[in-house]
C-alpha positions in Angstrom: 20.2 -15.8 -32.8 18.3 -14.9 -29.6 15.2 -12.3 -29.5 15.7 -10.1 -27.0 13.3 -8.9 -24.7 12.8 -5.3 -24.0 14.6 -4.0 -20.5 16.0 -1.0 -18.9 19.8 -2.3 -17.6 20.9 0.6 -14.8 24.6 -0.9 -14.3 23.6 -3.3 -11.5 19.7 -4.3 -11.7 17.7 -5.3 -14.8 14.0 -4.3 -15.3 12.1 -6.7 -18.5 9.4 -4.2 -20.3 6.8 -5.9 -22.6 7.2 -6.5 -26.2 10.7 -7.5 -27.9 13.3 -5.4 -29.0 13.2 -4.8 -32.7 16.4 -6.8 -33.5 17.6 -9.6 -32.6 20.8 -11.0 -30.8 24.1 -13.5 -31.8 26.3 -14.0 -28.5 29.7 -12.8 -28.7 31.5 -13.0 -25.7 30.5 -12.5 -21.7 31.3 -8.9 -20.5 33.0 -8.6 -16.7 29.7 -7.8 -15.3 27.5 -11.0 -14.1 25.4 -11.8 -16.4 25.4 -9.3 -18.7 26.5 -10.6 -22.5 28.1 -8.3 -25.3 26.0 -9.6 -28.6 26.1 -8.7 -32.2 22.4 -7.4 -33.0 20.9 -7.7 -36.4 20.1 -3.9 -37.0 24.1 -3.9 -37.2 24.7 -2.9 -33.4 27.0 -4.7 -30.7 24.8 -4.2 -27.5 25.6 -5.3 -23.9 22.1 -7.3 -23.2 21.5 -9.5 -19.9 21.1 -12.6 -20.2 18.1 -13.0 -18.6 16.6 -11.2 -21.3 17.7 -13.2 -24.4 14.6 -15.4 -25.5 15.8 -19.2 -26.3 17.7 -21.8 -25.3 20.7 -20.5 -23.5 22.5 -23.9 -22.4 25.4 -24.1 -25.4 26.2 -20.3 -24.1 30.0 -20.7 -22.8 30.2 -20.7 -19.2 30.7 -16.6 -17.5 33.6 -16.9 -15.6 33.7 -15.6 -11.7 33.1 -12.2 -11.3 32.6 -9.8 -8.2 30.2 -6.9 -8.2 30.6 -4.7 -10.6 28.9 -2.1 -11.7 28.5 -1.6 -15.2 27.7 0.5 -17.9 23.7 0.9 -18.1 21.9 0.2 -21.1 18.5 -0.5 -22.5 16.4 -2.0 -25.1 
């Protein structure tokens, strides 16, 4: 389980805001977009959260595979 650091996700750029999200995180699988994860959150939720934004050792993550530029759906904290 990862805390998750508050952000505002606009589809292609992430912005970190202070504090932590009130849940936290389990990885599920890497979406299409670079960098962005889909996650199973512990207030019940399945959340699209980047990566960069998951508190905690990130290195037995599976590798994302190659992806272009995509744009993706936004999302937030």
């Amino acid at each position: 389980m990862f805390e998750v650091e508050n952000f505002i996700y606009n589809g292609f750029s992430v912005m970190s805001k202070p504090g932590n999200a009130k849940y936290t995180a389990e990885f599920i699988k890497w979406t299409n977009d670079p960098g962005i994860a889909l996650c199973k959150c512990s207030d019940g939720n399945i959340r699209n959260i980047p990566s960069c934004c998951l508190k905690g050792n990130l290195d037995n993550l599976p590798k994302q595979e190659k992806t272009g530029v995509i744009f993706g759906e936004s999302c937030n904290s």
